[in-house]
N, C-alpha and C positions, 0 to 999 in steps of 0.2 A: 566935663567929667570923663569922657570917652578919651579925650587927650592922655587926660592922670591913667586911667586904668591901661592903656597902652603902653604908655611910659615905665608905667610899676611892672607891667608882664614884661617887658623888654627887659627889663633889669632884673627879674627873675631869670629870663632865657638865658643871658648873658655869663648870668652867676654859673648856671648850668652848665652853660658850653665848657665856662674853663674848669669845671669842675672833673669834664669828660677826657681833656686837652690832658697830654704827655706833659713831664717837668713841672716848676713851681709856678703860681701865678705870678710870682714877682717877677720871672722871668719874660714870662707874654706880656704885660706891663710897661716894662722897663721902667719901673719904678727907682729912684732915685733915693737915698736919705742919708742923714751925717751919722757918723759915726760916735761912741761914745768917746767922750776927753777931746775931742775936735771943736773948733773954735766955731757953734752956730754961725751957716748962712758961707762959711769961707772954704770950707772942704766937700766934698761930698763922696758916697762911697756905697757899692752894690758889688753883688758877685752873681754867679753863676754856678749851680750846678753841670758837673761833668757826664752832660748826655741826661736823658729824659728816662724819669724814676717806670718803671714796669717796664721800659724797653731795650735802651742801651749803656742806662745808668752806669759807670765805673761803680763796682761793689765797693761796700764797707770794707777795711783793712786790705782794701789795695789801692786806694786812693788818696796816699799822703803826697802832694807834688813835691819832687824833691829838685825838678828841672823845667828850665821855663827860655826859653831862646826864640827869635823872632826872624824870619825871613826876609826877605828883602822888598816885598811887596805888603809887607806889614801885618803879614798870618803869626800868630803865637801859637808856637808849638809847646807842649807840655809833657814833660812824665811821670811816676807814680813810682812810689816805692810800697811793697805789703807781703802777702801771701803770692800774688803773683805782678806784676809790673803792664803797665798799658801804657798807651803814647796818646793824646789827643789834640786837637787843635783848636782854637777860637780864630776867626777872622771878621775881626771890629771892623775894617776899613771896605771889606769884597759880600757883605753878608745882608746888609741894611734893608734888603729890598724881600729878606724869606720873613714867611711866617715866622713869628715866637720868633724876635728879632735878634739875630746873633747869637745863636744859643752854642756850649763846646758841644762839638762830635766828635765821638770816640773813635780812634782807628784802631782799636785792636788791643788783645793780649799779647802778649809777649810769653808763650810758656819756658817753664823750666827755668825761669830770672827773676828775679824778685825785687830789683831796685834799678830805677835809672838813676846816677846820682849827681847829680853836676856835671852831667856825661852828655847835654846835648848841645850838638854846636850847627852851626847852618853855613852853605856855601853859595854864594851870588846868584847862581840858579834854581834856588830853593831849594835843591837837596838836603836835607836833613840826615846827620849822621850821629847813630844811638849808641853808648856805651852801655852793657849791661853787669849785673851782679847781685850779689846776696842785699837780704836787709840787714843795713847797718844802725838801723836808727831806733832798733827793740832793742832790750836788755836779752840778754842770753845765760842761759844757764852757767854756773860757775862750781868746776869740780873742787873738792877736798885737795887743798896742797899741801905741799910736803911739809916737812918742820924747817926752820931756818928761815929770815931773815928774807931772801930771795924767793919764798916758796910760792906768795902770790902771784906772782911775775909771772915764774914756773911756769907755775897750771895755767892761767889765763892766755899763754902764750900755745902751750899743749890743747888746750881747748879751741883756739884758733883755729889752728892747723889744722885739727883733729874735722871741723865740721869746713873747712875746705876741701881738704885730702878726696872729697865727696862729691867736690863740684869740679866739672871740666873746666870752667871758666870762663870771665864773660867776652862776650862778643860784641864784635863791634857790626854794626848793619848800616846799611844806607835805604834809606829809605824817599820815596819820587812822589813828590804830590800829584802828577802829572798822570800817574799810574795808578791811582786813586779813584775807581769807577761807582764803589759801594754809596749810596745817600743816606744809608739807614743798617744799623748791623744791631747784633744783640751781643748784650756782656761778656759772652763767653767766644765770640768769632776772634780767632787768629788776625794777627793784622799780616798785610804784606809789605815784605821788605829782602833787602838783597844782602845774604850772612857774608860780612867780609872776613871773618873770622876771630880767631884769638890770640889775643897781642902777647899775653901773658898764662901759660897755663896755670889753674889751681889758684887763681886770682882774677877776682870783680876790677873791671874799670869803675875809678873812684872820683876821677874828676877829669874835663879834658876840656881844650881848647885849638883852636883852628887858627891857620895862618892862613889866608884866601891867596898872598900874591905866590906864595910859594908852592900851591894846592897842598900843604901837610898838617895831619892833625897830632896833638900830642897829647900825653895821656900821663897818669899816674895810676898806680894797680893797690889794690887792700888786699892781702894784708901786709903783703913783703915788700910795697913802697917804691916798684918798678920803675923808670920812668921809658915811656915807648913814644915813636916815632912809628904813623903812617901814613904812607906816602899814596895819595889820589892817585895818580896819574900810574906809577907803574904796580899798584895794587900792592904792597907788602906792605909786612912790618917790621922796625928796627927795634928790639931790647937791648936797652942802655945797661939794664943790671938795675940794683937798689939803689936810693939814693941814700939808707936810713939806715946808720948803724946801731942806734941806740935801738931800744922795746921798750915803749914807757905809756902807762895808760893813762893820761889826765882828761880825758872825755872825747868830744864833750859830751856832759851830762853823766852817759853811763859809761862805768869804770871796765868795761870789760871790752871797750874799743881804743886801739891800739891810734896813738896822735901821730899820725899825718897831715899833709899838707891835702887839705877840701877844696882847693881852691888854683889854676894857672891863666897866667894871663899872658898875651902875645903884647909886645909894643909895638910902633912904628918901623923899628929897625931890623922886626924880625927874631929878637931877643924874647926867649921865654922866662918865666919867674916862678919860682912857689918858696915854699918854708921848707927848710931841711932841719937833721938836729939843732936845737935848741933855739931854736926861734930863728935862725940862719938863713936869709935869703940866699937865693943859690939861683944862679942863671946860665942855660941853656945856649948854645951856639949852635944853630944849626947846619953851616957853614963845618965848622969843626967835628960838629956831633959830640961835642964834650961838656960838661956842665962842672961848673967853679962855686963856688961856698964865697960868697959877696964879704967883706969885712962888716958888715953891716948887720944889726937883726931888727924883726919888729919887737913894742913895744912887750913889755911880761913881767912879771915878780917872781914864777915859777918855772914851769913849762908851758910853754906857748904854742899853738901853730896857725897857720891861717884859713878861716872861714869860708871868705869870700875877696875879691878883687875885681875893682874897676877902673876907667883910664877915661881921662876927657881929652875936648879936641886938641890941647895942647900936649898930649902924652905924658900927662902926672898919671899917676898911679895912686890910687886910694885902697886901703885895705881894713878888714874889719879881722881880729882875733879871736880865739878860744876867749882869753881873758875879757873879752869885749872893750879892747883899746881900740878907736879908730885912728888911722896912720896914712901919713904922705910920703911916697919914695919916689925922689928924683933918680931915676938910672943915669943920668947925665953928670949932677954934682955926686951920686953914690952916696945918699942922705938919708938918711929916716927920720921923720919928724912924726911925734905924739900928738896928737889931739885932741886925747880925752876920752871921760866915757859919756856913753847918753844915759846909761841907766846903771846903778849898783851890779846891776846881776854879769853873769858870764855872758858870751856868745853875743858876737856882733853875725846874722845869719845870713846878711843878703844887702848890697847896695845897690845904687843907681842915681844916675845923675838925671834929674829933671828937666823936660825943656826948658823951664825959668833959670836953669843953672845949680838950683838948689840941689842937694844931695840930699838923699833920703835913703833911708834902712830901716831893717827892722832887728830885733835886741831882746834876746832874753832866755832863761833855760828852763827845759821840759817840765819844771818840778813848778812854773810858773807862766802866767800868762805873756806870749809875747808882745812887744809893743812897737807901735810904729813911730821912726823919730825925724827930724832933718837935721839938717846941718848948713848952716850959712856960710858956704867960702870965705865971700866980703868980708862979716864981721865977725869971723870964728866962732862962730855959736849955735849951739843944740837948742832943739826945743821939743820936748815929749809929745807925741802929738795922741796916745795916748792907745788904748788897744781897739780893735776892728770889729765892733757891733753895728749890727746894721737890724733895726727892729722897724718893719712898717706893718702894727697887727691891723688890719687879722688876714692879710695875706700872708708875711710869714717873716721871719728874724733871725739872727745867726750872729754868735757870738764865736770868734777866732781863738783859740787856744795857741796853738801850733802854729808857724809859717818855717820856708825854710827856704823860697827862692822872690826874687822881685827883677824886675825888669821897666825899662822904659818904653812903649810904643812911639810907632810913629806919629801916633795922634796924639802925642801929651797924656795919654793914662797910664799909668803907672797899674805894672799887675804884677798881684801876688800871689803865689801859693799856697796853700792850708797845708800844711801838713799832719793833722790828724787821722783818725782810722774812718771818717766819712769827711771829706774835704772838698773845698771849692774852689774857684778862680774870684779871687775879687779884683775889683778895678775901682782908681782911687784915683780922685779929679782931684790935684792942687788947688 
């Protein structure tokens, strides 16, 4: 009897302790569970809150991940779009051995910036380099336009402008894990990092991408469609000018943001890519410093532009749209092939290719639940794999509305971002 009643107080203590403990229990755990629409026993899937609730928690409405990039020692770095913007990091592979196993830590706010947006890339030595800007992923007020035909345009384009004309513009930072002394900060501490400045005045960096053999990163600007070149090594930046003649708002989602290309990606040869007017792939020369409008476009019925972009070992290019077509572009034959959609809805938001080879994304627009899907190379085929609930009561549950970025690890987990107004880091085992 003395066993049992030991046993029973120890399982009381216990309840106790994590009751006292910083963050979710599911977190101290590591509990595990499948997700709903997942095929029992064959997926499994958990996330993480960003930093531990009473002390370093990322706040509500500043914590939609809108950026997710991985270092070379296999740390996930993350950033945040809201009222103000943070950076944070998980490390699955360097972590295993702290209490409350793997948990993200927060480096920091970023004052005066309110979105990282597709803006973070990483360089061999783990530096991490951050693009900053407004939030583009709320609706925004929309003034009275004029009469005529054009008059929406008008004002949405006057309104634009109107709440830029206000912001200096974002910056671009480098930021050194190395330099990273803090174990523990609280939500409101400044993170440190090195301002390299502003690529673009009166304009957020909107999406960028890195070429590590050349040390340069490149960039695209909201709302006037910039494209810039910065060069590591001797510290500046080059302004290319617009790349976007048109002003046309097809989303996504809300009509008050102006269609650009969300998405660049570097090849092998050094060649950069994004979407220009009307679904126009257009490619960069860095070599030249000139950029050419490809004969080619991605897939659309209306207005298109591109989401997101990824490339495997053999240098295809895979791309997901506004419209939510997913698409193959050989730069070599100068081809675009269709492949379909995974789901009805708009918005293909985020790809990655899986260690098993499988492609995976996630799909669908704000006014609905997003979903997670693959895509079989081999046999051309999607498979809905269905949206991202993770329920083990009575520690705790989390049902995903929002997602906006995903990535492959070194270890085979697949992570993705919440993009909601309280958001987490999930990790999803094929």
């Amino acid at each position: 009897m003395k066993l049992i009643n030991v046993s029973r107080y120890t399982a009381v203590w216990f309840v106790l302790l994590l009751g006292f403990l910083p963050g979710r229990v599911a977190v101290a755990m590591e509990i595990i569970t499948h997700a709903e629409g997942f095929r029992p026993g064959s997926h499994k899937l958990e996330y993480r809150d960003l930093g531990f609730e009473h002390t370093d928690l990322i706040p509500a409405d500043e914590s939609a991940i809108t950026s997710l990039v991985e270092t070379a020692n296999g740390d996930i770095y993350g950033g945040t779009t809201g009222r103000i913007c943070h950076l944070f990091v998980f490390s699955p592979l360097n972590d295993k051995a702290r209490l409350l196993c793997n948990r993200v830590k927060h480096l920091g706010k970023i004052s005066g910036h309110e979105s990282i947006h597709h803006s973070l890339v990483a360089a061999p030595d783990g530096t991490i380099y951050v693009g900053t800007g407004l939030n583009e992923i709320q609706q925004h007020p929309i003034s009275d336009p004029p009469p005529g035909n054009a008059g929406i345009t008008i004002s949405l384009w006057q309104d634009i402008k109107a709440r830029y004309a206000e912001y200096e513009g974002g910056h671009l930072y480098k930021y050194d894990p190395a330099a990273e002394k803090r174990t523990w900060i609280g939500p409101e501490q400044q993170w440190v990092a090195e301002d390299l400045g502003i690529p673009v005045p009166n304009n957020g960096i909107y999406t960028m991408t890195i070429n590590n053999d050349r040390q340069e990163i490149y960039g695209v600007t909201y709302p006037d469609g910039h494209f810039f070149v910065y060069y590591i090594k001797a510290r500046k930046f080059t302004d290319l000018g617009p790349i976007y003649k048109k002003t046309v708002y097809a989303g996504p989602d809300n009509r008050t943001l102006r269609t650009i290309t969300r998405a660049l990606i570097c090849d092998n040869d050094g060649f950069v890519y994004g979407a220009a007017d009307d679904g126009v792939i257009f490619k960069f020369d860095p070599l030249k410093l000139s950029i050419e409008k490809l004969p080619v476009r991605i897939p659309q019925i209306y207005y298109s532009t591109i989401e997101t972009l990824v490339k495997d070992r053999r240098a295809m290019i895979y791309g997901g749209t506004l419209e939510g077509y997913l698409f193959k572009f050989d730069p070599e034959q100068m081809k675009v092939t269709n492949l379909g959609k995974p789901l009805a809805q708009r918005r293909i938001r985020g790809l990655t290719i899986g260690a098993n080879g499988i492609m995976y994304g996630i799909a669908g627009q704000r006014s609905n639940h997003c979903r997670l899907f693959s895509y079989d190379r081999a046999d051309a085929a999607f498979e809905d794999l269905g949206i991202l609930k993770v329920v083990r009561e009575p520690y705790y549950q989390w049902t995903a509305v929002q997602m906006d970025s995903i990535l492959t690890g070194k270890d085979g987990v697949i992570y993705i971002g919440e993009a909601e107004r309280r958001s987490h880091l999930f990790l999803y085992y094929p």
